[in-house]
N, C-alpha and C positions, 0 to 999 in steps of 0.2 A: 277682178281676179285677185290683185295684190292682198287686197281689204279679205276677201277670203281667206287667203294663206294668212294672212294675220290675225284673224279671227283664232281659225285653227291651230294655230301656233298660242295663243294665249289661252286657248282654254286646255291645251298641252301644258301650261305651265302649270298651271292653276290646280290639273288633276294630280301632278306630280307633288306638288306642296302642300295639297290638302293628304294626301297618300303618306308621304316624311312627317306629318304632323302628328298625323294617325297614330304610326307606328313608334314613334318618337313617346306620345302619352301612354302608349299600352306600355315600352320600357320604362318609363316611370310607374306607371300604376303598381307594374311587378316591381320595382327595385322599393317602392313604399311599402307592399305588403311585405316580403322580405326583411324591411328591417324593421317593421312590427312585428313579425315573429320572434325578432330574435330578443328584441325587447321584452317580449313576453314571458321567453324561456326561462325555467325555474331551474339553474343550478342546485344540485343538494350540497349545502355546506357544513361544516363543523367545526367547534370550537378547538382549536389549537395552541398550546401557550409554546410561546418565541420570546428569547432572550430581549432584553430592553436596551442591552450594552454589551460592548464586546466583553466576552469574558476567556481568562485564559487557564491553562493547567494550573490546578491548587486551588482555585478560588472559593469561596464560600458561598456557594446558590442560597440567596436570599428570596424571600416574597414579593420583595419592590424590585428583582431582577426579573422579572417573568411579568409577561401581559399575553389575554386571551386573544387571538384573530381568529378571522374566518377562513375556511381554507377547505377547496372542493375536495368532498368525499372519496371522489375516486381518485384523488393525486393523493390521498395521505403517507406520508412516508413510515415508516416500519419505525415501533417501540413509542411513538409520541405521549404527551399526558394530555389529558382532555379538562382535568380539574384540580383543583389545586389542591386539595385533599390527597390526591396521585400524588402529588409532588414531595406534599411538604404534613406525612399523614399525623407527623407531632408537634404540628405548627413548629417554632423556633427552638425545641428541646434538641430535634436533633436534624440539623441540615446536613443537605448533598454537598457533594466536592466536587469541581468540574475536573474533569481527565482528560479532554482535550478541547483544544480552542474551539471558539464558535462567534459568529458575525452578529453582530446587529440581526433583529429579526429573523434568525435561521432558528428554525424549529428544533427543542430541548426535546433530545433524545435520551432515554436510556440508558445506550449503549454511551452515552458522553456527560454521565455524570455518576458516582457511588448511591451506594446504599442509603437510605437516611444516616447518619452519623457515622461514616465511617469514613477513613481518611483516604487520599489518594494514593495507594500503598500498588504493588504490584499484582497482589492477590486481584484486588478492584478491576483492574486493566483486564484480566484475563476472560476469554471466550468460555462459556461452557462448555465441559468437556477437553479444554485443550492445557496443557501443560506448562510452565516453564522451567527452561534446560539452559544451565550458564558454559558456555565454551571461553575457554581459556585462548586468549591472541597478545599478540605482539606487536610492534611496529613493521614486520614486515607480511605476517599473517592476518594482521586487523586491516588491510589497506591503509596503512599510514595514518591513522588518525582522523579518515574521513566517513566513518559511520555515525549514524545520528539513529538515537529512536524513530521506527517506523519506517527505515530505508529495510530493505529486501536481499538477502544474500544467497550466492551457491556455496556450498561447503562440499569442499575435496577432501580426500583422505591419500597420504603417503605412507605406506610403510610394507612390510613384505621380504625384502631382503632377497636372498637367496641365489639360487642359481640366476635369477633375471636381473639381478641388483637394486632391488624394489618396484612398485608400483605407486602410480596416482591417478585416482577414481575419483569422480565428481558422483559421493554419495546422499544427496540431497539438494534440491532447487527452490528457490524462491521460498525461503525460508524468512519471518519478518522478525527485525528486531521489534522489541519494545523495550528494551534497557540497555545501555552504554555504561559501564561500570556501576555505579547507585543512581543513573538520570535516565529519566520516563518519558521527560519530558520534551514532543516531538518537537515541540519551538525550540529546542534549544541550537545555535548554530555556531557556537565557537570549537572551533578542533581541538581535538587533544587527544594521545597517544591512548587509545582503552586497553584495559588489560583482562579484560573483560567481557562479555558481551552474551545477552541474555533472547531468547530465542522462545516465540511460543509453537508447540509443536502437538501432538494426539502422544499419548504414553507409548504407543509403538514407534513412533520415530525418537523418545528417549532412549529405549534399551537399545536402538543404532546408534546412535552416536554417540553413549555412553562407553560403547563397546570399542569404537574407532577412535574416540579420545585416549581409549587405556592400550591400547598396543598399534599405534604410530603417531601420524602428528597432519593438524586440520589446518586447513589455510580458508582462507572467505577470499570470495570475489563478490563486486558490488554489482547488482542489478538496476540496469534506469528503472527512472521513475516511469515513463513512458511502454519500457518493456513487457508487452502482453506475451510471446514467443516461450515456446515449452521445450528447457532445454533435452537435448539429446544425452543417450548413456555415452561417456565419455571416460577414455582412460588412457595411460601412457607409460611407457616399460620405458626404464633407462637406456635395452636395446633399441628400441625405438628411435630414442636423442640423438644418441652417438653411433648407432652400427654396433654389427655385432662382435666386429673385431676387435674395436674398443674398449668392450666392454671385457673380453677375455682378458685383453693386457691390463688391464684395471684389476681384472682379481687378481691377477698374477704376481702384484707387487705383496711382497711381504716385508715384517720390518718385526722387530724385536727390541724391546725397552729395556733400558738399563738407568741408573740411577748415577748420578754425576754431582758427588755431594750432597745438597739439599734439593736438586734437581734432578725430576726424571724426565728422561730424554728420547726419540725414536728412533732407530738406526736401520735404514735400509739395507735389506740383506738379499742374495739369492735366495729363491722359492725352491725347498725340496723336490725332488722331478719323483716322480710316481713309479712306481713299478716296485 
């Protein structure tokens, strides 16, 4: 009887591990065919030229700066050159200018290099179609010194006056620099005071902000780099600030100038009463 159940019991084992072995080869059979196909698979590629060396703003794109790769069809990125004829269409008479930096093998685009011969000037920098507008700042309307080409700003407008005591309007968002007083140049990372600051914009966002540079006074706020967020219509009355009571005993004060030798002087006075 034992010898039985032990019989039965080993050809139990035996069915089970020829069964595991079975199933075991068929998951190979499929993971071989699997990576014969993939082996087989015909990506479609195309010739790409990529920088050989880092290159940065100003530089002078040479022929021994550029080499051909391969590079899948359907990841091509937008503006590439495919020939070197594209590039460089009067061989060494007149070379491109890089406009902004680019890495080791990162694909020479277009949009990051001039015209055959022509210099890296502001004209170069600019979109089709779009404008550039210089706004006038300060150290306390330029955010102190901490704008760089290629950071992104809101621009407010203050001015108005009147019975409300003026206004300030956030009339424009995410507006990109590409100049800092005469520098284009996004690498650049030392501070300094701009007095200046140059804006690409569509010619109808010129004639606004040509309009609100000429009767009040613009200030910037910096946008991160990080910031995708669409800002909201924003504004703010001196009522607002202070209450409105304040604001009346603020017009209220009157004062009258006189001259004190070589110096004129302001002398606070009672406000005429109305009637």
């Amino acid at each position: 009887m034992m010898r039985l159940i032990f019989a039965l019991l080993l050809l139990a084992g035996l069915g089970l591990a020829g069964f595991a072995i079975h199933t075991a080869q068929g998951r190979f059979t499929q993971y071989q065919n699997a990576l014969a196909q993939s082996q087989n698979a015909i990506i479609p590629v195309k010739d790409v030229y990529v920088v050989s060396r880092q290159m940065r703003y100003g530089d002078t794109l040479r022929p021994e700066d550029v080499r051909a790769v391969a590079w899948p069809e359907d990841a091509l990125p937008a503006g590439t050159f495919d020939t070197m004829e594209a590039i460089f269409p009067e061989g060494d008479k007149k070379l491109r200018t890089v406009l902004r930096v680019m890495e080791r093998d990162e694909p020479l685009l277009m949009v990051k290099v001039t015209q055959p011969g022509a210099d890296a000037g502001l004209a170069a920098a600019l979109t089709p179609g779009m404008r550039a507008f210089t706004l006038q700042v300060d150290v306390n309307s330029g955010v102190s010194g901490f704008l760089r080409p290629g950071d992104r700003v809101d621009v407010y407008w203050t001015g108005g006056g009147g019975q409300q005591g003026g206004i300030t309007r956030l009339i424009h968002a995410n507006l990109p620099l590409i100049a800092v007083d005469q520098q284009t140049d996004e690498e650049r990372n030392n501070p300094s005071i701009a007095r200046n600051v140059t804006v690409e914009v569509t010619p109808g966002v010129v004639a606004k902000l040509a309009q609100a540079q000429a009767t009040g006074r613009l200030t910037l706020a910096l946008v991160g780099v990080r910031d995708d967020s669409e800002s909201d219509q924003v504004e703010a009355t001196l009522e607002e600030i202070l209450g409105p009571r304040e604001v009346i005993e603020r017009r209220q004060i009157c004062t009258v100038r006189t001259r004190k030798g070589a110096e004129m002087i302001q002398i606070e006075i009672p406000c005429p009463t109305e009637g």
